[in-house]
C-alpha positions as CSV (number, residue, x, y, z in Angstrom):
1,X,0.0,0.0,0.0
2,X,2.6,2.7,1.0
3,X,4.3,1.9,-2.3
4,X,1.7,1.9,-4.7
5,X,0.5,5.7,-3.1
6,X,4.2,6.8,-3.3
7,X,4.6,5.5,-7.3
8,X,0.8,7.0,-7.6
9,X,2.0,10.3,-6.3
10,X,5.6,10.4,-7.7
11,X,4.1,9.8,-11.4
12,X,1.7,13.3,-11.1
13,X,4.7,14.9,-10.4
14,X,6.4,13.6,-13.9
15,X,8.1,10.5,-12.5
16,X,8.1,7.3,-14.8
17,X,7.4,5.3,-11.0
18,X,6.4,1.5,-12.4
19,X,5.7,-1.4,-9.7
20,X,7.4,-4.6,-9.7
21,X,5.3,-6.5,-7.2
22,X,4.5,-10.2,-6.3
23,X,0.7,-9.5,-5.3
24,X,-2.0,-7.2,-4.4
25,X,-2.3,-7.7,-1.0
26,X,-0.9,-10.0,2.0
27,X,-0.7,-13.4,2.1
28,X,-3.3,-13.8,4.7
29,X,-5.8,-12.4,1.8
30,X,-4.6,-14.1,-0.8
31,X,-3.2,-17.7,0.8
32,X,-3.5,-19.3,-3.3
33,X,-2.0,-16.6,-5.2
34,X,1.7,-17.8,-4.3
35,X,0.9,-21.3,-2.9
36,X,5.3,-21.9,-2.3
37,X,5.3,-18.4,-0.2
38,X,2.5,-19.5,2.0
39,X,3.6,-22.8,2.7
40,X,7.0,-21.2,3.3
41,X,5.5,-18.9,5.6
42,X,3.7,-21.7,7.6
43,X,7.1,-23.4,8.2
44,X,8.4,-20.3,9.4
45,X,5.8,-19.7,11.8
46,X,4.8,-23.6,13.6
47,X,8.5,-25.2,12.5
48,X,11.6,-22.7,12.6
49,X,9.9,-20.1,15.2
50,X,10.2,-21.3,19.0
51,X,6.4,-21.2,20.0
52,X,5.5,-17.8,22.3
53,X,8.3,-15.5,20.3
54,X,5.8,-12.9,19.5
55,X,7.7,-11.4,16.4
56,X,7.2,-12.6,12.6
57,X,9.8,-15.1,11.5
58,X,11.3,-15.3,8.2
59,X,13.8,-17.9,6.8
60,X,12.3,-20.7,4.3
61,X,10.6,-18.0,2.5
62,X,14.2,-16.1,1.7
63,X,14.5,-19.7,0.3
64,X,11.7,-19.8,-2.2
65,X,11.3,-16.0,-3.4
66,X,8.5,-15.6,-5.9
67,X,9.0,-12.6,-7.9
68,X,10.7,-12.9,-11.2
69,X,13.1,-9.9,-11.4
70,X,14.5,-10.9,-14.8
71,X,15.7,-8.6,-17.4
72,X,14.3,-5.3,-14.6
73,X,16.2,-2.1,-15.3
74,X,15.9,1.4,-14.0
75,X,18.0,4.6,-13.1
76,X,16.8,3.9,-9.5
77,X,15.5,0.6,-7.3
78,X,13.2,1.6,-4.8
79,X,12.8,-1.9,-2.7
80,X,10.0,-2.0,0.3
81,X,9.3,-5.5,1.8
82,X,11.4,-8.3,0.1
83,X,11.1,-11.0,2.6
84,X,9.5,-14.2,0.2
85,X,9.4,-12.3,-2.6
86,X,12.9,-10.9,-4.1
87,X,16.0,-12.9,-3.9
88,X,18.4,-10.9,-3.4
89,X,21.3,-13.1,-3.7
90,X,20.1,-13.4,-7.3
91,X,19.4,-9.8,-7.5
92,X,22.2,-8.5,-9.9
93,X,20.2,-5.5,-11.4
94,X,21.0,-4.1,-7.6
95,X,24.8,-4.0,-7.7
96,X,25.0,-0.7,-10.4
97,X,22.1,0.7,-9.9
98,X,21.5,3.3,-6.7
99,X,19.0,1.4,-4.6
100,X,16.5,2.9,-1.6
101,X,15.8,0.8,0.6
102,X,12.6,1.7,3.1
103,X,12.1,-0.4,5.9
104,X,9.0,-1.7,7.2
105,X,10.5,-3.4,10.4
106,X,13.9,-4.6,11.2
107,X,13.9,-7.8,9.2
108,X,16.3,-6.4,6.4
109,X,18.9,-6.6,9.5
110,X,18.5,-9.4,11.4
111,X,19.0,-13.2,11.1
112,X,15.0,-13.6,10.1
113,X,12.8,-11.9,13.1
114,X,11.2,-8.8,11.8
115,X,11.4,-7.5,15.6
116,X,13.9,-8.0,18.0
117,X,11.8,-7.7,21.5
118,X,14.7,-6.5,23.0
119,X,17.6,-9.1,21.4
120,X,20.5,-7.5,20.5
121,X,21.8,-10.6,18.1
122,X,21.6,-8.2,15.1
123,X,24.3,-5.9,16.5
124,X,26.9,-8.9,15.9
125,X,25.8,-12.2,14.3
126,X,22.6,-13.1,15.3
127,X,24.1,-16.0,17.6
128,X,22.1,-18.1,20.6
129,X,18.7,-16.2,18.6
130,X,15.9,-16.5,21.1
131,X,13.3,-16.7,18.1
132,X,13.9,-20.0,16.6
133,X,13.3,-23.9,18.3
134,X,17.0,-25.4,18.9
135,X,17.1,-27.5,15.7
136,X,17.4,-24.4,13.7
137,X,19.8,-22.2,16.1
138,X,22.6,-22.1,12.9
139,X,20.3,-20.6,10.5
140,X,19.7,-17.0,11.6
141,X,23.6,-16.3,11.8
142,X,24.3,-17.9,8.6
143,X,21.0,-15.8,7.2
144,X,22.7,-12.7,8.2
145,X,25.6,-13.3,6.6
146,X,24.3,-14.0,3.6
147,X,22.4,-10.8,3.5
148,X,25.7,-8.7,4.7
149,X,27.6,-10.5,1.6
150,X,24.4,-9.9,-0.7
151,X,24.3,-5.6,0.6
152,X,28.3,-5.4,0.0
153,X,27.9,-6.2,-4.0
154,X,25.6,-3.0,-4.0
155,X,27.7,-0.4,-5.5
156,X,25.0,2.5,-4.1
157,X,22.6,2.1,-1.3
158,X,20.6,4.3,0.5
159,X,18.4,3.1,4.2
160,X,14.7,4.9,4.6
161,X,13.0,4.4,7.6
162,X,9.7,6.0,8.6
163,X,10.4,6.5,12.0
164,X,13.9,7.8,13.4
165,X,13.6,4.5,16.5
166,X,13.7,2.1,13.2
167,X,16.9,4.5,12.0
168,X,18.4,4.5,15.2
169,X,18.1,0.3,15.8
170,X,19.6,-0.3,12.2
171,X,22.2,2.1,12.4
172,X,23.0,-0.4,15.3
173,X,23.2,-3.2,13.6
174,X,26.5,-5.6,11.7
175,X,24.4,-5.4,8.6
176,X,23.6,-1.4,8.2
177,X,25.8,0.0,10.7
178,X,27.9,2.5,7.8
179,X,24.7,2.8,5.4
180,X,23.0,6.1,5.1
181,X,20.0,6.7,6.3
182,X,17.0,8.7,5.9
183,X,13.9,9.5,7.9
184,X,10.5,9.8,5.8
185,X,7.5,9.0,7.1
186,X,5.1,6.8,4.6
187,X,2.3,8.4,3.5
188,X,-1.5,7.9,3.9
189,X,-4.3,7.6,1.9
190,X,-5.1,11.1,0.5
191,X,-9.0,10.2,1.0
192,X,-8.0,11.4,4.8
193,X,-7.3,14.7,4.1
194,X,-10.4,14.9,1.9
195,X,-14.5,15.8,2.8
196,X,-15.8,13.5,4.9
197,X,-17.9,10.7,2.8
198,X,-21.5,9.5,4.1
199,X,-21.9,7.8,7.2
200,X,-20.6,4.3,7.5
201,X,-23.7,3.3,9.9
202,X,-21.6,2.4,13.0
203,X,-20.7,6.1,14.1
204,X,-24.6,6.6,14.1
205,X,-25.0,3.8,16.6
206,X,-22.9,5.2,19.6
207,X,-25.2,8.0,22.1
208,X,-24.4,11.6,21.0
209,X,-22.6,12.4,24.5
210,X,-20.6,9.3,24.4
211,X,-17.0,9.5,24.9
212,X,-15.4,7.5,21.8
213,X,-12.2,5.6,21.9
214,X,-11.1,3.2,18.9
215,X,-8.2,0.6,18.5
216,X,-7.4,-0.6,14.9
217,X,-5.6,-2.9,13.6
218,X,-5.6,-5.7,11.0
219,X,-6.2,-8.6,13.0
220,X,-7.6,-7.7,16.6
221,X,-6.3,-11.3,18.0
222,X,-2.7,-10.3,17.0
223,X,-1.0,-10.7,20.3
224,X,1.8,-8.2,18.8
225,X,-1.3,-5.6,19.1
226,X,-1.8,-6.2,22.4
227,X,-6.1,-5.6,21.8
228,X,-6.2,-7.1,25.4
229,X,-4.5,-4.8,26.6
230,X,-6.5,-2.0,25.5
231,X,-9.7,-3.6,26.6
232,X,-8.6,-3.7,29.8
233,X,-7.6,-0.2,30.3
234,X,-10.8,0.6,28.6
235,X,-12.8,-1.7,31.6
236,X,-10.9,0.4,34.1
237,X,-11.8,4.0,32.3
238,X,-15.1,2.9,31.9
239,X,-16.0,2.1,35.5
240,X,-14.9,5.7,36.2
241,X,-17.3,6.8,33.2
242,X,-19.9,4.7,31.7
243,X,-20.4,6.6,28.8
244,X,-17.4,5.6,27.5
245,X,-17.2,3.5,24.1
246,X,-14.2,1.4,22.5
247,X,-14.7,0.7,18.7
248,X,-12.9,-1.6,17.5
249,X,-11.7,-1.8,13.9
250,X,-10.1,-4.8,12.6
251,X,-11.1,-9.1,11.7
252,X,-11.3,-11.5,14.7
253,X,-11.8,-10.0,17.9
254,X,-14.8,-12.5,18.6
255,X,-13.9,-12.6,22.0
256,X,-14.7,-9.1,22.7
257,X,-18.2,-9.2,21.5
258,X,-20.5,-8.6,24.4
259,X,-18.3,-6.8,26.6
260,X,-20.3,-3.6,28.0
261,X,-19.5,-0.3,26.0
262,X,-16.9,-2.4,23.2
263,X,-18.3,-1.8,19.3
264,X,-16.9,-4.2,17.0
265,X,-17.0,-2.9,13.5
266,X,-15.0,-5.6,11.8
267,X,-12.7,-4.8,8.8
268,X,-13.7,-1.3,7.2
269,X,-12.4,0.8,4.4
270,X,-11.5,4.3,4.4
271,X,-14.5,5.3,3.2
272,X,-16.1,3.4,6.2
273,X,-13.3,4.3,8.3
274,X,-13.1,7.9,8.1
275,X,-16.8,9.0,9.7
276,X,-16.1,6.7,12.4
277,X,-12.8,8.7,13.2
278,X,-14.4,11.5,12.8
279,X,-16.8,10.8,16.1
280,X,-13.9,9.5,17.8
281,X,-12.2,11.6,20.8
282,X,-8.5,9.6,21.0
283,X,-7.0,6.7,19.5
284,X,-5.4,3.9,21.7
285,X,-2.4,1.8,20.7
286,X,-1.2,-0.4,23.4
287,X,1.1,-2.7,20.8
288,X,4.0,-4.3,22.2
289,X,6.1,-3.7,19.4
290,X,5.6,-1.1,16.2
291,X,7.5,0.8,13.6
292,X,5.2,4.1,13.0
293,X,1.6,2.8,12.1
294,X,-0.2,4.3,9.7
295,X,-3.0,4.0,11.8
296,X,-1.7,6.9,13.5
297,X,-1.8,9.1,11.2
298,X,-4.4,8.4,10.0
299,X,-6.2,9.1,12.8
300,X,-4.5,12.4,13.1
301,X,-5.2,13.6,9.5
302,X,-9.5,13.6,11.2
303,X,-7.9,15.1,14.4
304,X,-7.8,12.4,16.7
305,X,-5.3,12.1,19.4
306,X,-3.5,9.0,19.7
307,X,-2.2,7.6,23.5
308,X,0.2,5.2,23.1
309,X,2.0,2.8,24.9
310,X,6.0,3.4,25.3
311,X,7.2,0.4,22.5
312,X,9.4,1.0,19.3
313,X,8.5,4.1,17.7
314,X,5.5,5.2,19.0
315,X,6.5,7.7,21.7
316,X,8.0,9.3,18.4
317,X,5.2,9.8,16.7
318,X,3.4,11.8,19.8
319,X,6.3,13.7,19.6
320,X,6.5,14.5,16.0
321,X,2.6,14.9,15.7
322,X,2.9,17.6,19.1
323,X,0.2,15.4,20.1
324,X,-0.9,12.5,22.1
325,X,0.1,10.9,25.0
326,X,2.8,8.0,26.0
327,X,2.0,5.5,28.8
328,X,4.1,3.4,30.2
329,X,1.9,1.9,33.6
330,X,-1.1,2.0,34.3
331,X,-1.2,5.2,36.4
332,X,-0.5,7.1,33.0
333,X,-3.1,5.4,31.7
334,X,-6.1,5.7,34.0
335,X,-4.8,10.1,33.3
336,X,-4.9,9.8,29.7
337,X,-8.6,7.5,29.6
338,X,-10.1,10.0,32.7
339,X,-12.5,12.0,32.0
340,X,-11.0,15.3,32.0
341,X,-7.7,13.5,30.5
342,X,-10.2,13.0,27.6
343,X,-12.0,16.3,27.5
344,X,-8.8,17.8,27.4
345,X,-8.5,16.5,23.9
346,X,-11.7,17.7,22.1
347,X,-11.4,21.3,21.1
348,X,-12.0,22.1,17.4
349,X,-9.4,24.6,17.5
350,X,-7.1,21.5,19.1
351,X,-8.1,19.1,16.2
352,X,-7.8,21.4,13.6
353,X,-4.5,21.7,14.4
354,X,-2.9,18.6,14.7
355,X,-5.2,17.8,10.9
356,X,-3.0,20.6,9.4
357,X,0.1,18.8,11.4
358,X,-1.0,15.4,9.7
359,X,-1.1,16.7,6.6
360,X,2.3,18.6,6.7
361,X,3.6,15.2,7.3
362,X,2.2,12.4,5.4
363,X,0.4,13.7,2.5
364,X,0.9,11.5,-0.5
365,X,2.5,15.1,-2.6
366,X,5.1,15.9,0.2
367,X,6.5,12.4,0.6
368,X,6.8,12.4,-3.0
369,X,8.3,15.0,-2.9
370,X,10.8,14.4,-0.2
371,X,11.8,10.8,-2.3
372,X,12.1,12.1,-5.6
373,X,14.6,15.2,-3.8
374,X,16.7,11.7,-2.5
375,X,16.4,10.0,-5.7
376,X,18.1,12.9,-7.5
377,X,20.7,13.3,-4.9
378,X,22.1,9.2,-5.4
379,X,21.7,9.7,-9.4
């Protein structure tokens, strides 16, 4: 998604952007459209990964990439996500060629985890990695390696990340550690920044003088999200205040159904999406691990405040936004979900504000923009 709007918005500024990709959408959504990567996948996850390592794991999918990069040529490579889909070993268009790099998560420097939780392995050699069952201990080191051998052929290389944490954790690490690197946030949807479209139905639902809190995310039972977490400092605000509401945006989540004051709205587009933040007084992400989610944003471009907990790059964006609030125990978040933490949050003037903020920062045009300035710069 965040390349297809940057090559959308690079080509109405005269840019000849073309995407190389291996599929519309994840491999959750479409399981049949690469039948090797998701059975690669699936060994990753229930065979490599030691069972309770919270991170995604990727090894046999480096093994069977499916995109066929044959016969590619361009005056710049702009790579996103590669994990299962380019091999890079193989990748000989990269070694002349000035390539950008943006990173998603840290998996581009590690041994195969796309978060560390704390490990510093990818500082060194990935050694004793805490992510994979004791059969396949050897393979994140030697996976590493390969990838530091693959980045050396690269005669021009250039690091994005859209958070300065992510910056900060590769600049740390064996594989990226004298690479340059750039911070550029991705960019959003341009519908946020547009008129509100009709109602979506749900917004419509919740009492007028209802407080409204929401927590999004793809799947609501990823434990990475930490949705439990959120629920249950939502319990806690809302026996303070019962006209509190939690929407919650996002498949699964069947175990929240029923629980006083909780709206599930199941997966929505941004057209359904954006009248629901648009009631909304704050956005909760309680995650135990994140890069800078869109989601937040996102939320911002419709003036919505987002209170975050204290993992990976959120306190960043709170900081870069100039709104928000960062909790890290339960005290600062029983302030932040009070009532008069809330109200705090709710003048016009307030969320007109940080809309114009949102917009400096992620609109489609300016991140453009800023890439096309970095791609002229390695040419």
């Amino acid at each position: 998604m965040v390349a297809t709007r940057l090559a959308n918005a690079q080509r109405l500024r005269g840019w000849d952007a073309a995407l190389h990709t291996a599929s519309s959408s994840d491999i959750a959504s479409e399981p049949f459209a690469h039948p090797a990567l998701t059975i690669s996948a699936a060994v990753d996850e229930y065979v490599i990964k030691k069972s309770g390592f919270p991170s995604l794991f990727s090894e046999i999918r480096e093994r069977n990439a499916v995109l066929d990069a044959t016969g590619l040529s361009a005056d710049v490579f702009h790579l996103h996500w590669v994990s299962g889909t380019l091999d890079l070993a193989k990748a000989s268009f990269l070694k002349n060629s000035p390539v950008i790099w943006t990173l998603h998560d840290m998996n581009p420097f590690t041994g195969g985890c796309h978060h560390s939780f704390g490990c510093e392995g990818f500082t060194a050699s990935c050694e004793e990695c805490p992510a994979v069952r004791s059969f396949a201990t050897r393979l994140p080191p030697a996976r590493l390696s390969q990838k530091i051998d693959d980045y050396s052929t690269w005669r021009k290389l250039r690091v994005v990340t859209p958070s300065a944490w992510l910056a900060q954790e590769a600049a740390r690490s064996s594989a990226f550690h004298e690479t340059p690197m750039t911070v550029i946030p991705n960019p959003i949807d341009p519908l946020f920044f547009q008129t509100s479209p009709n109602s979506s139905g749900i917004e419509m639902s919740i009492p007028e003088d209802n407080t409204v809190v929401m927590c999004v995310a793809a799947n609501l039972d990823d434990p990475i999200k930490n949705v439990k977490g959120a629920l249950r400092v939502f319990e806690a605000a809302r026996q303070r205040d019962s006209s509190l509401s939690l929407v919650l945006v996002g498949s699964g989540g069947a175990a929240y159904n029923g629980v006083p004051g909780v709206i599930l709205a199941g997966s929505l587009t941004t057209h359904e999406l954006i009248p629901l933040l648009d009631r909304a007084d704050a956005l909760l992400i309680t995650s135990l691990a994140e890069n800078a989610p869109s989601v937040a944003f996102e939320a911002a471009s419709r003036g919505v405040v987002p209170i975050v907990s204290s993992g990976g790059g959120l306190p960043e964006i709170v900081s870069t936004l100039g709104f928000g609030v960062v909790c890290e125990t339960d005290r600062d978040w029983h302030a932040a979900l009070s009532p008069q933490g809330l109200r705090a949050k709710l003048s016009k003037p307030a969320r007109a504000q940080l809309k114009k903020r949102a917009r400096d920062l992620v609109e489609p045009g300016t991140i453009a923009s800023r890439y096309i300035e970095l791609y002229g710069a390695e040419l």
